[in-house]
Every structure is written in structure tokens, then in C-alpha cells.
N, C-alpha and C positions, 0 to 999 in steps of 0.2 A: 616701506611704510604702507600699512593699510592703506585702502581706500577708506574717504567720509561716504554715507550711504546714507540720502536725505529721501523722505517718501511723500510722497503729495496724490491730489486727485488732479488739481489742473496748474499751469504753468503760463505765469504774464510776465513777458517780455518787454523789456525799452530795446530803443532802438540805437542810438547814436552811445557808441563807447562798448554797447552792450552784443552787438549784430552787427553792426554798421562800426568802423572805421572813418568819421567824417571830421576827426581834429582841425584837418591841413582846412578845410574850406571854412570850418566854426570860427577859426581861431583867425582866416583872414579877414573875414566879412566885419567878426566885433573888434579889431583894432582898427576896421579905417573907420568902426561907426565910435568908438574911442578916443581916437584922436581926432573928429569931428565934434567930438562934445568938449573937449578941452581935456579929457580924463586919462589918466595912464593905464593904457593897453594892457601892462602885464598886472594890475587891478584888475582891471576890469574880468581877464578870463579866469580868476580866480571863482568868479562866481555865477558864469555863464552857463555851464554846463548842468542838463536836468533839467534848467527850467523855460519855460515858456518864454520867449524874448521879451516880451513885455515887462512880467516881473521880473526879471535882468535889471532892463532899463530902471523899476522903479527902486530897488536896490541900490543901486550905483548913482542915484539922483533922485534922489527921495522929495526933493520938494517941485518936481517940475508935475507939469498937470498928466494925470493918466489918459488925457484923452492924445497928447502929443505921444508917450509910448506905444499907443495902439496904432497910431498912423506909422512909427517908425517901424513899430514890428509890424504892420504887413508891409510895409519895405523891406525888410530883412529877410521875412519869409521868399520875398520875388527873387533874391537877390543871392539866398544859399540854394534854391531851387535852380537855379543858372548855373547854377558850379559846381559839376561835378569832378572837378580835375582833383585826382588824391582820393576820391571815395570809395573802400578797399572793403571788404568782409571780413570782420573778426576772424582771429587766426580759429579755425576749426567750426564755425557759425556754416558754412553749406552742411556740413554732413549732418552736425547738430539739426537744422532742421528740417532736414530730411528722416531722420528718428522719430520729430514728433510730428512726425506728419499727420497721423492719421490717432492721435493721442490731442486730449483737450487744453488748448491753449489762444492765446491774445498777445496781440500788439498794443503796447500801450506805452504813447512815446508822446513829446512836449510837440512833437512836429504838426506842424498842421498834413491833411492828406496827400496834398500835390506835392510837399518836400518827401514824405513820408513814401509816396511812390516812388518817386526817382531816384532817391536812395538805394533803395532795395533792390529795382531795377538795375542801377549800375552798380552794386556787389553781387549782381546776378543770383540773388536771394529771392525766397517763396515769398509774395506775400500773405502773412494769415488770414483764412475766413474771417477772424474775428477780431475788430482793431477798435481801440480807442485812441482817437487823434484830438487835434489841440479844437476842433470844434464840438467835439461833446461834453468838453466839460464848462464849467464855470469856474475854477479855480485849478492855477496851475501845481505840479510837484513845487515843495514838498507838500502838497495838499494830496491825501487819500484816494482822493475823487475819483480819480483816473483807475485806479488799480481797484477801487469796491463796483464801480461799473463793469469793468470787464472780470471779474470773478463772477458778478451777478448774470453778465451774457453767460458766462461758461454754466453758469447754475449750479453754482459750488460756493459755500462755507467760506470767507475768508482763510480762516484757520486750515484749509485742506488747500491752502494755494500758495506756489514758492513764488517769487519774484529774483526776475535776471536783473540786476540794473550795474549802472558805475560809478553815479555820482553822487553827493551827498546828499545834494534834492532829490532822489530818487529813494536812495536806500532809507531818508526818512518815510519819503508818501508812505512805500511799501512797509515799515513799521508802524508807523501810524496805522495803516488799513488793517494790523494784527495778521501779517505774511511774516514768512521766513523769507528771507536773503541770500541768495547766491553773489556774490560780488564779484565783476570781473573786471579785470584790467586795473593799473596800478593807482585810480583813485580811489580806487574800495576798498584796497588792501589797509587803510589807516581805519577802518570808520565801521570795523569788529562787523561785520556779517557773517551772517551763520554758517557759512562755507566762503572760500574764496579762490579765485582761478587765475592767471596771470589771460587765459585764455579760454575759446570753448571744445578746444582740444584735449580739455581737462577732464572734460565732464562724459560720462557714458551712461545711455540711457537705455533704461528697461523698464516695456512694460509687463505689470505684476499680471499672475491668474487671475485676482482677485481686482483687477481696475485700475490698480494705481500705478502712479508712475514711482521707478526708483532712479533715483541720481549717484548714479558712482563718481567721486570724486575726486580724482586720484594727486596726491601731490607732486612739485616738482621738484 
């Protein structure tokens, strides 16, 4: 089967699911903060992923004050920053960013910076010149926010920008912001993105004469 051959000017990336492999740590940190709230764990990580912890928490406990979610997510944040045990590089994410090295792209992930380092860090990944982390925006995915700043660092068009992401909250922002979709990893594969990859072993990059990037996307 052909390759999908998607063309863009610049490329924003999430990180967790997308880059980063950090299930094993996400998934323990929110059932003991699950089963501290009275709430069933396998609820709870239904909806955890993509979004900022905070807006987690106000999902899954809608009538408790926003000002105790903000206390808890930066407890969260201290707390998946401690625990790097399990945090692995998307199957094919080194060599992938090593392609777009020197091609226009951003980090734009629900993490705050110091998780967002040490991530990347230990799956021995580049981190990007240009990131948008959970302190520049005001509203979390699926809010836009995140993915119209970092097109605006890159100084690109919406519409001239693909978006890597995995999870629901994400692949909405990046619709919302009016991006295309690359989806990877098997929470994308239900939630129709414009391409989608089991991996980023999938994906092979060229850049054009003319600037732009192309995305080979080869099936498996």
C-alpha cells in the first residue's frame, strides 16, 4: 500500500503518548490520587490523558473548589516528576527527531517544564528550541491555546501546521486551532485523524525544495 504523504510548513508536537512513553508513571500516580478521592481508578484514567491535571481533577469532581485542584495538581506535578521508572521513547521518536532537527517545530504538551524536562531527558530525546508548556497558557487541551501559540512562535498559519498528538484532549485542541492530525498510538486510532501511526517508526520525513516539510506515512 502506498504511502499517505501529508505536507505542512511547521510541526507541534505533544509529548506524553506522542514522544514520550510515560503510561506506567501517569497511570500510577492517578489511581492512588483516585482511590484517595473515593473514585474508581479505571474512571478516572479514562480521562486523564492530554489534559492538564487540574482539568482532570475538575472533570472527574465537578463540584469540588478549583482552588483544591490547583493545590493537588502541583502535587501531581512534584510527584510524576519523581518518577521516572517506565518512561521509554515512542517506538521510532529518536530518529524522528533527529529529521526535524533543523526543520520548524514545537513542544506543546499539558506538562508543566520541570515534568516536561525530565521526560525527555530520560527517553534520551532532543528537547525542542521551541516549547509551550503548562505555564504559558491559560486554559488547558482541549482548549486551542496551546497549539495557536506555538504555530504563532513558529510564525506560521495555523492551517500550514500538522499536529502529533494521542489523546482525545489533544486531537480536539489541535482541531480546534484548524491543524491537521497525525495520530499516534492506539488512543487516536478511534477519533478519525487525518493520518494515523501505531508508531513514529511510521512516519518519514522530507524536507521539500521549496520549505516545506513532507510526511510519508507508510501503513502497517
Amino acid at each position: 500500500m502506498p504511502a499517505t504523504v501529508l505536507t505542512a510548513h511547521a510541526l507541534l508536537l505533544d509529548m506524553d503518548g506522542t514522544l514520550v512513553n510515560s503510561d506506567a508513571v501517569v497511570e500510577r500516580c492517578w489511581r492512588r490520587w483516585a482511590l484517595r478521592e473515593g473514585l474508581d481508578p479505571e474512571a478516572a484514567l479514562k480521562v486523564v490523558h492530554g489534559r492538564q491535571g487540574y482539568a482532570t481533577m475538575a472533570v472527574l469532581l465537578p463540584d469540588r473548589p478549583m482552588e483544591q485542584n490547583y493545590a493537588d495538581n502541583r502535587a501531581m506535578l512534584a510527584e510524576e516528576t519523581a518518577d521516572t521508572d517506565g518512561v521509554v521513547p515512542v517506538g521510532g521518536a529518536p530518529a524522528f527527531m533527529d529529521a526535524i532537527a533543523a526543520l520548524p517545530h514545537a513542544l506543546v504538551t499539558s506538562a508543566d517544564a520541570a515534568l516536561a524536562r525530565t521526560r525527555m531527558t530520560a527517553s534520551g530525546l532532543r528537547m525542542p528550541e521551541i516549547r509551550v508548556t503548562a505555564e504559558n497558557v491559560g486554559a488547558s487541551k482541549p482548549d486551542p491555546e496551546g497549539f495557536l501559540k506555538g504555530a504563532a512562535e513558529l510564525g506560521f498559519d495555523p492551517a500550514d501546521c500538522i499536529v502529533f498528538e494521542d489523546s482525545e484532549a489533544g486531537i480536539a485542541a489541535g482541531r480546534a486551532a484548524g491543524m491537521r492530525i497525525v495520530g499516534v498510538g492506539p488512543r487516536a486510532g478511534a477519533l478519525s485523524p487525518d493520518a494515523h501511526v501505531e508508531d513514529l517508526t511510521q512516519v518519514r520525513v522530507e524536507a521539500a525544495p521549496d520549505g516545506s516539510i513532507r510526511l510519508h506515512i507508510s501503513a502497517r
